[in-house]
VODREN-111813 format. One record per residue (C-alpha): residue number from 0; residue in three letters; x, z, y. Coordinates in steps of 0.5 Angstrom, whole numbers, always signed. Layout:
// VODREN-111813
(r NUM "ALA" (X Z Y));
...
// end
This chain:
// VODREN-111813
(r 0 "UNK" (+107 -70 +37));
(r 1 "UNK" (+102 -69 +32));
(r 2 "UNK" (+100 -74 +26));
(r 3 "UNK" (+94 -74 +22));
(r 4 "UNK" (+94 -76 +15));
(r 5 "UNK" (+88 -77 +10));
(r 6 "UNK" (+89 -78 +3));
(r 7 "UNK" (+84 -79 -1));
(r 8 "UNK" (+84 -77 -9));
(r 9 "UNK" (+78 -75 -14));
(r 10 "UNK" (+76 -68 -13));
(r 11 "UNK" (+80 -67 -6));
(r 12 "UNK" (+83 -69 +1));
(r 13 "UNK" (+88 -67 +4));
(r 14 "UNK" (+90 -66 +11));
(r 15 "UNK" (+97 -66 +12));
(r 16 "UNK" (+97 -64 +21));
(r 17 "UNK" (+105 -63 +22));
(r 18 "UNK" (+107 -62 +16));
(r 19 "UNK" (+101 -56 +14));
(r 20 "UNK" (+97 -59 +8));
(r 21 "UNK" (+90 -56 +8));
(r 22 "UNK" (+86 -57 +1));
(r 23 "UNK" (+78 -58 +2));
(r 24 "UNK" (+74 -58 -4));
(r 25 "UNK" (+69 -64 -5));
(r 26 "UNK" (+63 -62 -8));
(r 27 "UNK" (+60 -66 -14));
(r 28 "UNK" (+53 -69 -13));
(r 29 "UNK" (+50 -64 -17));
(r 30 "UNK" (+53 -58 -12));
(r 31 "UNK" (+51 -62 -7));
(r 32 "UNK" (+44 -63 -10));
(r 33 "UNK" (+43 -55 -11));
(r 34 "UNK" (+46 -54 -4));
(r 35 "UNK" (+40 -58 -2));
(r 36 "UNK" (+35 -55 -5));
(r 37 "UNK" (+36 -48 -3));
(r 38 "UNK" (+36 -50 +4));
(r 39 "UNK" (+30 -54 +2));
(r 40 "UNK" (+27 -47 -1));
(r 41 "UNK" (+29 -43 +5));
(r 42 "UNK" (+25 -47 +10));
(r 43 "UNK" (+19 -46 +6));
(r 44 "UNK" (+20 -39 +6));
(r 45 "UNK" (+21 -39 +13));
(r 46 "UNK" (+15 -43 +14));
(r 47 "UNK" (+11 -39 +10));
(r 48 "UNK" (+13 -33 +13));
(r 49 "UNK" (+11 -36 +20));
(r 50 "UNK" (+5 -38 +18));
(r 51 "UNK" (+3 -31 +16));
(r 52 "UNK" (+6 -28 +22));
(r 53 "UNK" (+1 -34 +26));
(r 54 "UNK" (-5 -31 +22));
(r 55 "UNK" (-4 -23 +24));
(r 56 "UNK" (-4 -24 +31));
(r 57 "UNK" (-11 -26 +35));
(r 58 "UNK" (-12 -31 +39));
(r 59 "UNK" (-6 -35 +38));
(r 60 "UNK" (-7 -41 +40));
(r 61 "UNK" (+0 -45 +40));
(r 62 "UNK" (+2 -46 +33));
(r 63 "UNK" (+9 -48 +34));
(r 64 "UNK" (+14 -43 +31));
(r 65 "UNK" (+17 -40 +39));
(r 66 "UNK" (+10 -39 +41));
(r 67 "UNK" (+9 -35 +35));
(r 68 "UNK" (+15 -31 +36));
(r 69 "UNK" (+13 -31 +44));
(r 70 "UNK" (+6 -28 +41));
(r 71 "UNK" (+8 -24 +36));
(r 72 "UNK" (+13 -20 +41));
(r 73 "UNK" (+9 -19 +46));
(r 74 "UNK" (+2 -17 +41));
(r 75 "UNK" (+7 -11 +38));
(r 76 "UNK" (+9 -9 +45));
(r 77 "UNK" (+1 -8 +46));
(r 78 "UNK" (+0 -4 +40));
(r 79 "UNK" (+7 +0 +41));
(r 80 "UNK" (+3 +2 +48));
(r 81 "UNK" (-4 +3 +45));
(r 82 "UNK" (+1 +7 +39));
(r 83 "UNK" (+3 +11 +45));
(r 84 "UNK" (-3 +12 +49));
(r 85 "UNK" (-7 +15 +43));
(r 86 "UNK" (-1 +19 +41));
(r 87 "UNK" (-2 +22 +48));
(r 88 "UNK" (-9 +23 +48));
(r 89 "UNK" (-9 +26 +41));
(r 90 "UNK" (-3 +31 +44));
(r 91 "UNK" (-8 +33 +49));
(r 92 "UNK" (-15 +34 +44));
(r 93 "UNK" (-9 +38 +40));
(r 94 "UNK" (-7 +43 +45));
(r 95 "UNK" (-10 +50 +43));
(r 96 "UNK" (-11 +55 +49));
(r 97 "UNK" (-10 +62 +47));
(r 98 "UNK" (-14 +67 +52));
(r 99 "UNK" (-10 +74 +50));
(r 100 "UNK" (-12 +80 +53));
(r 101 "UNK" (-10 +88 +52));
(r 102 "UNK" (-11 +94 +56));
(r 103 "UNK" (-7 +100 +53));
(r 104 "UNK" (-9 +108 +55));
(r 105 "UNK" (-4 +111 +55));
(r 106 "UNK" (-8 +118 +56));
(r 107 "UNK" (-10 +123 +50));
(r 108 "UNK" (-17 +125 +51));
(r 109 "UNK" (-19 +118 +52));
(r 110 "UNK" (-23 +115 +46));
(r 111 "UNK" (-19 +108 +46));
(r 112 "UNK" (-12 +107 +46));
(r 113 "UNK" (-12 +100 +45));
(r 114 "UNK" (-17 +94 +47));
(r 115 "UNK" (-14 +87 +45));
(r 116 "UNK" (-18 +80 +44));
(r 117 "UNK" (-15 +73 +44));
(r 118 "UNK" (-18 +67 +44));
(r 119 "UNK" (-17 +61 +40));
(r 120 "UNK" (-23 +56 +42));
(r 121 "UNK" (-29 +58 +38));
(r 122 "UNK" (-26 +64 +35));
(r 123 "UNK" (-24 +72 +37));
(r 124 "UNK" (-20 +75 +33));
(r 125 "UNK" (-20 +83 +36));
(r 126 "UNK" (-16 +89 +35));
(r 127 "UNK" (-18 +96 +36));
(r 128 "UNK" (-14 +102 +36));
(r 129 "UNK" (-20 +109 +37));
(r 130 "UNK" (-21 +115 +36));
(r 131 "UNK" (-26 +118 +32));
(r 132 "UNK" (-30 +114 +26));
(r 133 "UNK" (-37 +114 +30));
(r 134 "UNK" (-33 +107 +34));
(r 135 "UNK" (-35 +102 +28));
(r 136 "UNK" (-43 +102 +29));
(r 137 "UNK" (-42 +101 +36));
(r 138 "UNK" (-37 +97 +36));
(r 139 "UNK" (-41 +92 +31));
(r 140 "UNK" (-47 +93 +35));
(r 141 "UNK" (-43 +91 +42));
(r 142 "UNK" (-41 +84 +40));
(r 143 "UNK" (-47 +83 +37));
(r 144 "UNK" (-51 +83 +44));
(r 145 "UNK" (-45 +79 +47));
(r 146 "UNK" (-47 +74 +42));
(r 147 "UNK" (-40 +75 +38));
(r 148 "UNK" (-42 +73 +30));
(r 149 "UNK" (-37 +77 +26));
(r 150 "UNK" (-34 +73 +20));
(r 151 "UNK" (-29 +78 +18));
(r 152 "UNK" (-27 +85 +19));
(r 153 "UNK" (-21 +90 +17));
(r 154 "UNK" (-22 +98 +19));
(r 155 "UNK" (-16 +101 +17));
(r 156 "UNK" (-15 +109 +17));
(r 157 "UNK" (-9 +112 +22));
(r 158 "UNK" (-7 +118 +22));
(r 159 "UNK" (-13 +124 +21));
(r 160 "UNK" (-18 +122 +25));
(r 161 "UNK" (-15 +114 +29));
(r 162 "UNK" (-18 +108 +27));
(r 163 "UNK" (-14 +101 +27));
(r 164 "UNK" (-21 +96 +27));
(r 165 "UNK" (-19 +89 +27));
(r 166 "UNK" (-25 +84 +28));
(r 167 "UNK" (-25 +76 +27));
(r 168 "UNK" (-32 +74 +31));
(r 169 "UNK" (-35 +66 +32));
(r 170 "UNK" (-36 +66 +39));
(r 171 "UNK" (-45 +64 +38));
(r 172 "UNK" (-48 +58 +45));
(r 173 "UNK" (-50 +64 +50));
(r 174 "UNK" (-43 +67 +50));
(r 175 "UNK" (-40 +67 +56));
(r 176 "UNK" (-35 +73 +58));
(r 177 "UNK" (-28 +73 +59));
(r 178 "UNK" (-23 +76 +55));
(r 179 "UNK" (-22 +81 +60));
(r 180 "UNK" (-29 +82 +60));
(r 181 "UNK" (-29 +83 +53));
(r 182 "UNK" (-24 +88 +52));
(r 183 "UNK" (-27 +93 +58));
(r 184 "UNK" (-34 +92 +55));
(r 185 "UNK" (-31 +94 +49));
(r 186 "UNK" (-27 +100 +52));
(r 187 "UNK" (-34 +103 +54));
(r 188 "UNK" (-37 +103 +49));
(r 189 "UNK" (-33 +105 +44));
(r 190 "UNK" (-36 +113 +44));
(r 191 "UNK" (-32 +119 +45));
(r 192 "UNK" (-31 +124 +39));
// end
C-alpha cells in the first residue's frame, strides 16, 4: 500500500511516495512575481498581435480572438486563390507564340536557297540564303509593301557571289500575311543572277 507523506520545510517539500523522495523547489515571492509578470507581459503581446491581425482583415465583424483566427484563416485563403488565378492569368498573357517557317531549294539554278521567317508577336526576324547581290534592294523594297518596317539588318557575303541577309522588321497595322505567306512572297521576288 502507498502512503503519502508531506513534510514541510523553508525552501522545499518533500514527497516521500513508498520510500521514493522527491524534492520540488518552492519558488520565492519574487520568483513567483517575475513568474507573473512575464505571463502578464506575454498576454499583452498576444493581445497586441490579435488586434493588428483584427485590423488587416476587412469586414470583421466579431472582435473575439477565435472569430479573429476564423476570419484571418479563411481571408488568406481568399488571397492564396486570387494569388493563384493571377499567377494563371499572368502565365496566359506570357505565353509567346512563335510562327516559324522555312522552305529550302534544294536545286542550283535557282536564285534562293533558303527562306525562313519566325514570328514572335509584333516582330519578324528573317533570313535569307541567295544568289547574286541584286536581292537586297528587293528584298527591302518587298517587305516595305507588305507593311514590314525594317529595325535591323545583317548582309553577310558567302561564298563568291552567295548572300546570307538577315532581317529583324515590326510587323506595321495592315500586315496580315502568314509567315508562309511571307517566306514564298520573299522566294519570288528574290531576282535571278
Amino acid at each position: 500500500m502507498m502512503m503519502m507523506m508531506m513534510s514541510k520545510s523553508n525552501s522545499s517539500k518533500s514527497i516521500v511516495n513508498g520510500g521514493n523522495t522527491a524534492k520540488k523547489a518552492r519558488r520565492s515571492s519574487s520568483e513567483c512575481l517575475d513568474h507573473i509578470m512575464a505571463e502578464r507581459k506575454r498576454r499583452q503581446e498576444i493581445t497586441q498581435r490579435f488586434i493588428a491581425l483584427s485590423a488587416t482583415i476587412p469586414h470583421l465583424k466579431k472582435i473575439d480572438k477565435v472569430s479573429i483566427l476564423s476570419e484571418a484563416i479563411a481571408y488568406i485563403n481568399q488571397l492564396k486563390e486570387q494569388g493563384n488565378k493571377l499567377e494563371d492569368e499572368s502565365r496566359k498573357k506570357n505565353r509567346t507564340v512563335v510562327e516559324s517557317v522555312s522552305l529550302v531549294n534544294k536545286r542550283h539554278d535557282a536564285a534562293c536557297e533558303l527562306v525562313e521567317a519566325r514570328a514572335l508577336e509584333k516582330q519578324v526576324l528573317i533570313r535569307i540564303h541567295c544568289q547574286g547581290h541584286k536581292a537586297v534592294p528587293q528584298v527591302f523594297s518587298h517587305l516595305t509593301n507588305l507593311d514590314l518596317s525594317i529595325v535591323s539588318t545583317s548582309v553577310l557575303p558567302f561564298g563568291t557571289c552567295a548572300l546570307d541577309i538577315t532581317i529583324v522588321a515590326q510587323m506595321g497595322e495592315k500586315y496580315r500575311a502568314s509567315m508562309k505567306d511571307l517566306v514564298q512572297s520573299l522566294r519570288l521576288a528574290i531576282p535571278l543572277c
